[in-house]
N, CA, C and O of each residue as an XYZ file, in Angstrom:
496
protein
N      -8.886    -33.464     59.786
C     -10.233    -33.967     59.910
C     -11.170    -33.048     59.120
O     -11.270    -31.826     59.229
N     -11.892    -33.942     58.234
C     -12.716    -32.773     57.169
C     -14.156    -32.308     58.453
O     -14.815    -32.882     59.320
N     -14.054    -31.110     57.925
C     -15.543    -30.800     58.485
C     -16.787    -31.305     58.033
O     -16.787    -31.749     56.885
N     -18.140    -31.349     58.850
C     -19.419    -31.714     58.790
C     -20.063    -30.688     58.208
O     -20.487    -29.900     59.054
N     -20.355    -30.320     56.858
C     -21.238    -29.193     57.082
C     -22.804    -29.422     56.488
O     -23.152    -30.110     55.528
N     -23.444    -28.780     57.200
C     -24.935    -28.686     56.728
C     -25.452    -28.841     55.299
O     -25.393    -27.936     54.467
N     -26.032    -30.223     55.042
C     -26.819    -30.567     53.816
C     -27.492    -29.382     53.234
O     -27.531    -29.439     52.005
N     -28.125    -28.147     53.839
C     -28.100    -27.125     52.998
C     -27.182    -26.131     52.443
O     -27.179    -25.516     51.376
N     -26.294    -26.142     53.598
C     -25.139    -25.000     52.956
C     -24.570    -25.742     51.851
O     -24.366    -25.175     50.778
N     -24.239    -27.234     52.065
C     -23.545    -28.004     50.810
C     -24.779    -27.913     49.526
O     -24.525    -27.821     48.325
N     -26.036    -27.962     50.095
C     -27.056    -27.208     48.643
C     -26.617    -26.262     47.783
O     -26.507    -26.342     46.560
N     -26.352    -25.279     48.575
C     -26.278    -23.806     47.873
C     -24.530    -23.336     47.335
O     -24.067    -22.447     46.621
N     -23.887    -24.624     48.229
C     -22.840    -24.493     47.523
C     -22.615    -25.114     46.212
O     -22.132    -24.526     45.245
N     -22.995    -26.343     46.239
C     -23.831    -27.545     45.126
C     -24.190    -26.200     44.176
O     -23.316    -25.805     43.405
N     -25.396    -25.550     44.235
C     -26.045    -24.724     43.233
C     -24.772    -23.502     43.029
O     -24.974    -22.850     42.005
N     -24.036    -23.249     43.478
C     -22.924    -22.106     42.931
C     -21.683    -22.600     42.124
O     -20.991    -21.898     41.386
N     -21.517    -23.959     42.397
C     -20.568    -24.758     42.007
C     -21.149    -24.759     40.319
O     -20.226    -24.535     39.536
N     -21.969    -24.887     39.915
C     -22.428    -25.214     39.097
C     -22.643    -23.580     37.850
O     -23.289    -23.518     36.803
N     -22.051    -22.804     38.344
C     -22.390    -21.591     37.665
C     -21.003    -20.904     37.734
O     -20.633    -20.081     36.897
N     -20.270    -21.303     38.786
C     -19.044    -20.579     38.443
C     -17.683    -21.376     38.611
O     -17.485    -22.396     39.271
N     -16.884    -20.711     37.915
C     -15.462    -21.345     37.535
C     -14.553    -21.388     38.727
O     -14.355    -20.458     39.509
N     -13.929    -22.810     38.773
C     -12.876    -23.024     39.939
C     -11.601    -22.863     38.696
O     -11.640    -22.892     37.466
N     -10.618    -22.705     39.581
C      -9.376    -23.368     39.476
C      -8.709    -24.433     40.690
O      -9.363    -24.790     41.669
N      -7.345    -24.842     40.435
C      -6.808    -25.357     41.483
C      -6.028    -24.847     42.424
O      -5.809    -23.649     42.241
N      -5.341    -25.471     43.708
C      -4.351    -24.900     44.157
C      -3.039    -24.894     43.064
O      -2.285    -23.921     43.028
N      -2.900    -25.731     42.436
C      -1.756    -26.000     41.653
C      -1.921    -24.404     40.457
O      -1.132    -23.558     40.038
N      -3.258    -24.654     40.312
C      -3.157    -23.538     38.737
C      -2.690    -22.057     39.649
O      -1.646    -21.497     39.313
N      -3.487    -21.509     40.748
C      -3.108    -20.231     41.470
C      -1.450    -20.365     41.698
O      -0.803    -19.456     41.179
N      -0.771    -21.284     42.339
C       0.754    -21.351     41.923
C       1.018    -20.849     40.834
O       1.548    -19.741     40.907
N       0.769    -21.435     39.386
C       1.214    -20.923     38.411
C       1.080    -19.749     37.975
O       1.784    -19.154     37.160
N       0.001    -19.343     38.619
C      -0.748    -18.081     37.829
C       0.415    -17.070     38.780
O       0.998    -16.173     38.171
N       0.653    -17.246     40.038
C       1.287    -16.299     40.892
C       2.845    -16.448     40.069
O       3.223    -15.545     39.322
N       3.562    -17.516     40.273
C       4.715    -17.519     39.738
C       5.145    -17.196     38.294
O       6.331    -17.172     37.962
N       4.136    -16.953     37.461
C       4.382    -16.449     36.083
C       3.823    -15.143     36.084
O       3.639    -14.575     35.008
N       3.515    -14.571     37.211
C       3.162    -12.981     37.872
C       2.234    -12.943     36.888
O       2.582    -11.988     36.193
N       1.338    -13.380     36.459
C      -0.157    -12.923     35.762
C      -0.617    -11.957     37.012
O      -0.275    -11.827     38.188
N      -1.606    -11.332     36.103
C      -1.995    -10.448     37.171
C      -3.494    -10.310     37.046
O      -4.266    -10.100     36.111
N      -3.605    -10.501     38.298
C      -5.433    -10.711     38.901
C      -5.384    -10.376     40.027
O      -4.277    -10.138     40.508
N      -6.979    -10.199     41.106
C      -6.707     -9.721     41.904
C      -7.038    -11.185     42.872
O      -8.011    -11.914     42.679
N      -5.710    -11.456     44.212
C      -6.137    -12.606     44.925
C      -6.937    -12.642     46.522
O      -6.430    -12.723     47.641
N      -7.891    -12.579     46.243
C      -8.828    -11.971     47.267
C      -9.140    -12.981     48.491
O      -9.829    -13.828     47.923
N      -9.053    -13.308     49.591
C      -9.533    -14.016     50.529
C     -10.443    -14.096     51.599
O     -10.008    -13.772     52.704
N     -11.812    -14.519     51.490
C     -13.525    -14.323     51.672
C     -13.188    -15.010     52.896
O     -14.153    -15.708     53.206
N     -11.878    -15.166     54.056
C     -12.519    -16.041     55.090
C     -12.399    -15.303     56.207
O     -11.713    -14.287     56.093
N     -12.997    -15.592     57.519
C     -13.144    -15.054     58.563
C     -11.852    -13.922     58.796
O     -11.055    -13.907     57.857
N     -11.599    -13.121     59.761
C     -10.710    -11.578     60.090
C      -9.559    -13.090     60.820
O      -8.464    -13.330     60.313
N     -10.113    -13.897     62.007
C      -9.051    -14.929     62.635
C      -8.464    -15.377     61.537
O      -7.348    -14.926     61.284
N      -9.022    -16.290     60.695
C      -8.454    -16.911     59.895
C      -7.360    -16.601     58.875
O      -6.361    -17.258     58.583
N      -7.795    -15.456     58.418
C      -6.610    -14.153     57.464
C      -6.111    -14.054     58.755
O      -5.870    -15.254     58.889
N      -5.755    -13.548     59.844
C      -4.807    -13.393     60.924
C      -3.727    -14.836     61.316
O      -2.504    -14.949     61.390
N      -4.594    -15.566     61.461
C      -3.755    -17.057     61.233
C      -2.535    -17.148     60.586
O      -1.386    -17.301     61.001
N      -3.307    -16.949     58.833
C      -2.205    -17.512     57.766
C      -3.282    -16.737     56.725
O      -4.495    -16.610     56.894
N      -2.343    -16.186     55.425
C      -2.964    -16.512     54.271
C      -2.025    -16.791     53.222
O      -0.863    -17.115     53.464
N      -2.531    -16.665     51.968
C      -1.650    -16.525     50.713
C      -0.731    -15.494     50.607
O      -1.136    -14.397     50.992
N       0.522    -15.569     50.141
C       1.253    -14.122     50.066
C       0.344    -13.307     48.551
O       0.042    -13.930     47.534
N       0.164    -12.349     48.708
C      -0.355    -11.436     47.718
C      -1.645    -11.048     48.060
O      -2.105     -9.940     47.784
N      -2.435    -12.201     48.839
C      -4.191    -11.822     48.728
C      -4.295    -10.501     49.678
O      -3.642     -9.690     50.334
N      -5.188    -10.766     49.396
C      -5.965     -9.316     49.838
C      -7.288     -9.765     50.884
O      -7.972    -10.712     50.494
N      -7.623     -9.168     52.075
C      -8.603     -9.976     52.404
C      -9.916     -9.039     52.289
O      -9.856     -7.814     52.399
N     -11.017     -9.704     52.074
C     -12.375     -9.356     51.937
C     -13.543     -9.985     52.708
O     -14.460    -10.310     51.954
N     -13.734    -10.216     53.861
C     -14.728    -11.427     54.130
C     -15.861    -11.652     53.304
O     -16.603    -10.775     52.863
N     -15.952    -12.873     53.121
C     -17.492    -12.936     52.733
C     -18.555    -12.240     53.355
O     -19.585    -12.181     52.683
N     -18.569    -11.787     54.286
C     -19.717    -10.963     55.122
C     -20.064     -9.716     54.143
O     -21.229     -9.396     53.905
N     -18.740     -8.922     53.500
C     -18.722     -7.594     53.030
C     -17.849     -7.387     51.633
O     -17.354     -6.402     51.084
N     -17.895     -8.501     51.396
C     -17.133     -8.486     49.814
C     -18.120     -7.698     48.957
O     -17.669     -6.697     48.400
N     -19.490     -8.031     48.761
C     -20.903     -7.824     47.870
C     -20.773     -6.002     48.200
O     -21.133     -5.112     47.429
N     -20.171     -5.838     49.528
C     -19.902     -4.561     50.081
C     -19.290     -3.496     49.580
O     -19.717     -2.390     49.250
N     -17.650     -4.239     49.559
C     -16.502     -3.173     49.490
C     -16.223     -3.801     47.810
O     -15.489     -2.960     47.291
N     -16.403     -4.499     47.169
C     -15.419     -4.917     46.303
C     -15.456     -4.085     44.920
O     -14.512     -4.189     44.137
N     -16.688     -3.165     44.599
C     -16.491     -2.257     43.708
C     -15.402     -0.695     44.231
O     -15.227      0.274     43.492
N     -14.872     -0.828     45.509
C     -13.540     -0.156     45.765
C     -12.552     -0.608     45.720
O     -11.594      0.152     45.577
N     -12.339     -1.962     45.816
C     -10.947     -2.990     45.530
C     -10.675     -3.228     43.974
O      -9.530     -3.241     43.522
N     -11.884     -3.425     43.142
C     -11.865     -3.738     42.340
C     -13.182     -2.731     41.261
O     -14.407     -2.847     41.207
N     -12.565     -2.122     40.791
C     -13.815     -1.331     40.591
C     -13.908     -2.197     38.878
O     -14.933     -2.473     38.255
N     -12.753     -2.406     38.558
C     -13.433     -2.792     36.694
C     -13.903     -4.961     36.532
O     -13.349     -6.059     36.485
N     -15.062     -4.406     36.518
C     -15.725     -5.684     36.105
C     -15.332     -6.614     35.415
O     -15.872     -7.719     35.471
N     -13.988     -6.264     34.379
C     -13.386     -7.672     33.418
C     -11.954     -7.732     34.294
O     -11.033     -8.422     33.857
N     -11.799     -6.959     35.590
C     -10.191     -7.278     35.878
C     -10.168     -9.190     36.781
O     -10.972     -9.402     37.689
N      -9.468     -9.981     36.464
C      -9.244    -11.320     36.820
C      -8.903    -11.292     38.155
O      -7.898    -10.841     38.705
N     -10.208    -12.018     38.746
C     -10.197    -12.468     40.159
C     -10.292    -13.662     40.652
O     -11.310    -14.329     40.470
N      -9.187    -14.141     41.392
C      -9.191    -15.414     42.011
C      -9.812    -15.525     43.529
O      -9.321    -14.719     44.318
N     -10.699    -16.299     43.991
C     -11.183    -16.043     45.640
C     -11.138    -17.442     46.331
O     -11.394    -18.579     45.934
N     -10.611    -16.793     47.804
C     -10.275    -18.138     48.277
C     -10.634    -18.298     49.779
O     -10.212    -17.480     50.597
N     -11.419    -19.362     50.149
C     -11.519    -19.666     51.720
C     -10.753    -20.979     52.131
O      -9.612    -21.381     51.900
N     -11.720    -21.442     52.764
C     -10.586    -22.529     53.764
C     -10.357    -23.797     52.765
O      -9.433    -24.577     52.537
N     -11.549    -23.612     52.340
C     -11.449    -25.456     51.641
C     -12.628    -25.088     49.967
O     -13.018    -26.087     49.362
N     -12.913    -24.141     49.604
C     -13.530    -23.890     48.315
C     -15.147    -23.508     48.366
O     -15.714    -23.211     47.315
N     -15.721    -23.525     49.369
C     -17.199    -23.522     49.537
C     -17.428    -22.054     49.983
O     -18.484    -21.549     49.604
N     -16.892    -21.569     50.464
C     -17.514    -19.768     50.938
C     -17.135    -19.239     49.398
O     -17.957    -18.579     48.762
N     -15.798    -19.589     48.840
C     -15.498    -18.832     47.952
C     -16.169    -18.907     46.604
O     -16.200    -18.038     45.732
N     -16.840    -20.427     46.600
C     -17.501    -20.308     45.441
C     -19.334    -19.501     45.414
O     -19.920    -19.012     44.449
N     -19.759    -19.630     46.713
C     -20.706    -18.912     47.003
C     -20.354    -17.128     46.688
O     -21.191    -16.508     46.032
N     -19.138    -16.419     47.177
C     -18.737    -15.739     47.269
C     -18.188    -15.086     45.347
O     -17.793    -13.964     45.030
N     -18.352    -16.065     44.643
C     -17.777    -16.131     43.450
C     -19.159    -15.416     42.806
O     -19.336    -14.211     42.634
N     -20.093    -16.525     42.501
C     -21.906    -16.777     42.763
C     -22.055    -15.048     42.644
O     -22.361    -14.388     41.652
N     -21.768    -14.648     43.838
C     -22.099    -13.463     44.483
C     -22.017    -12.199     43.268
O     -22.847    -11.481     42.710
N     -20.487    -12.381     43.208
C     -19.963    -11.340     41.993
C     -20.369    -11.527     40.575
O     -20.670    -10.643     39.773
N     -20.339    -12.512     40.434
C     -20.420    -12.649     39.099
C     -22.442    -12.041     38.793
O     -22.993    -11.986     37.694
N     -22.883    -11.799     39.738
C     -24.497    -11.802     39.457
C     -24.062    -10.150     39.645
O     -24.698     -9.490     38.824
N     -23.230     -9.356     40.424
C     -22.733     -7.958     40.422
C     -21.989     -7.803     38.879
O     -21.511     -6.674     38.770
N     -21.823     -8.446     37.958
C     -21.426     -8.268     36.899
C     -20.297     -8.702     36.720
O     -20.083     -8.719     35.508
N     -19.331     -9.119     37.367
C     -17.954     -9.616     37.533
C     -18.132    -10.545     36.166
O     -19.133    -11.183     35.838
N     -16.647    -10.413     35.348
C     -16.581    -11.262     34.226
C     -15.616    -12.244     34.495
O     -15.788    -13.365     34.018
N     -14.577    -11.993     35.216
C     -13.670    -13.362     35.228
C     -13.057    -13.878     36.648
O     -11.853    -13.926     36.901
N     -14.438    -14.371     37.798
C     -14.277    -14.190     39.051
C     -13.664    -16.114     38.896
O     -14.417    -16.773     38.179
N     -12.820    -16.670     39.312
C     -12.421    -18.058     39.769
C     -12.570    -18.038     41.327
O     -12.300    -17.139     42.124
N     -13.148    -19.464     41.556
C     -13.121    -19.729     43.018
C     -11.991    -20.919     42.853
O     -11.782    -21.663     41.895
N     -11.241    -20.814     44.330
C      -9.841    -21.897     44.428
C     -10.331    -23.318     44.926
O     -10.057    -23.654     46.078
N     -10.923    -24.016     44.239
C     -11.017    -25.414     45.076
C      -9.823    -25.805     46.132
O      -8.592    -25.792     46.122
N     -10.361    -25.987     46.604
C      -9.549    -26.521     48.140
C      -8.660    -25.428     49.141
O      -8.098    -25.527     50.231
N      -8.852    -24.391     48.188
C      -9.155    -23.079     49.390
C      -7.388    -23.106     50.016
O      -6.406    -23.571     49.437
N      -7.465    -22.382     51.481
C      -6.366    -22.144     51.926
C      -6.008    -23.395     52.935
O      -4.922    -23.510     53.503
N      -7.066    -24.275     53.055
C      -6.116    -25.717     53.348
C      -4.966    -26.366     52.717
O      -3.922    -26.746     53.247
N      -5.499    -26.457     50.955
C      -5.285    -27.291     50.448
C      -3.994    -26.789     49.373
O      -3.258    -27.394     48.594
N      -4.197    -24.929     49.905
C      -2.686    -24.425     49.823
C      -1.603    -25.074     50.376
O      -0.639    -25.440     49.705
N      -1.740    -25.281     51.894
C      -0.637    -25.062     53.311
C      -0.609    -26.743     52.803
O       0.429    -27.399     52.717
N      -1.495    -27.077     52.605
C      -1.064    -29.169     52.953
C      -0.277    -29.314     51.677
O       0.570    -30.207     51.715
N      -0.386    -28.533     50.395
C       0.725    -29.022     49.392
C       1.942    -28.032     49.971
O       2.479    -27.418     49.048
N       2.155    -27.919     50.476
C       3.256    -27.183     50.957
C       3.777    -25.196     50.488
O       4.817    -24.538     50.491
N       2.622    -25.007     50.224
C       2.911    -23.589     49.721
C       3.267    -22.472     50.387
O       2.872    -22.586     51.548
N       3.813    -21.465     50.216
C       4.021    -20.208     51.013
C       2.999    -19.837     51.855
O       1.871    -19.932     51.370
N       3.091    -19.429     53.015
C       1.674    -18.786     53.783
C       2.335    -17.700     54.586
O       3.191    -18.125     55.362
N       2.152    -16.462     54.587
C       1.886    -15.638     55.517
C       1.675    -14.798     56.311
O       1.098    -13.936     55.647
N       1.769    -14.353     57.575
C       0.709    -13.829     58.702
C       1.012    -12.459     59.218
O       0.289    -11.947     60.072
C-alpha cells in the first residue's frame, strides 16, 4: 500500500527532483555487481536500517547526514549513491549535498522498497 504523503513534502521533493540525479534499482545492481566503487549510503530512519538494508550501505540518517558526511566521505568528487524507502528523503537528502559541494551524489528512485520487491539481497 503506497503511502499518503503531504502535498508539501511532495513540493520540496518535486523541487529536489528536479536538480538532482536519480538512478534505478536496476542500475545500483549493476553498479554493485561490476564492484564500481562509490559510497552506498542509506538516509532512512535507525528502525528501518535495523529492519533490512542493502548489503554494502552504510547508514546515515537524513537527520545527520548534512552532519557526519564530511567524515564518511570527506572528498567531494568520490561517487555517492543514497537511498530511503521509496526515493523521496533521498533525493531531498541528495539536494542537501550537492549544495555542500558534493559532485556526483545519485538518489535511488524507489529506494529500499523497490530493492526487496524486485527481489534483491537485503540484510539486517
Amino acid at each position: 500500500m503506497a503511502k499518503a504523503h503531504a502535498p508539501r513534502f511532495l513540493q520540496i521533493v518535486n523541487d529536489a527532483k528536479q536538480t538532482v540525479c536519480e538512478t534505478t534499482v536496476t542500475g545500483v545492481r549493476e553498479k554493485l555487481a561490476a564492484k564500481e566503487t562509490f559510497h552506498l549510503i542509506d538516509v532512512r530512519e535507525d528502525h528501518e536500517w535495523s529492519a533490512g538494508h542493502l548489503p554494502g550501505a552504510i547508514h546515515l540518517g537524513k537527520g545527520i547526514i548534512e552532519r557526519d558526511i564530511e567524515k564518511v566521505v570527506p572528498n567531494i568528487d568520490d561517487a555517492i549513491v543514497l537511498y530511503c524507502g521509496g526515493g523521496f528523503r533521498s533525493a531531498l537528502a541528495a539536494s542537501a549535498l550537492q549544495k555542500m559541494g558534493y559532485k556526483n551524489v545519485l538518489s535511488m528512485d524507489g529506494g529500499f522498497t523497490g530493492w526487496k520487491d524486485a527481489g534483491n539481497e537485503v540484510v539486517k
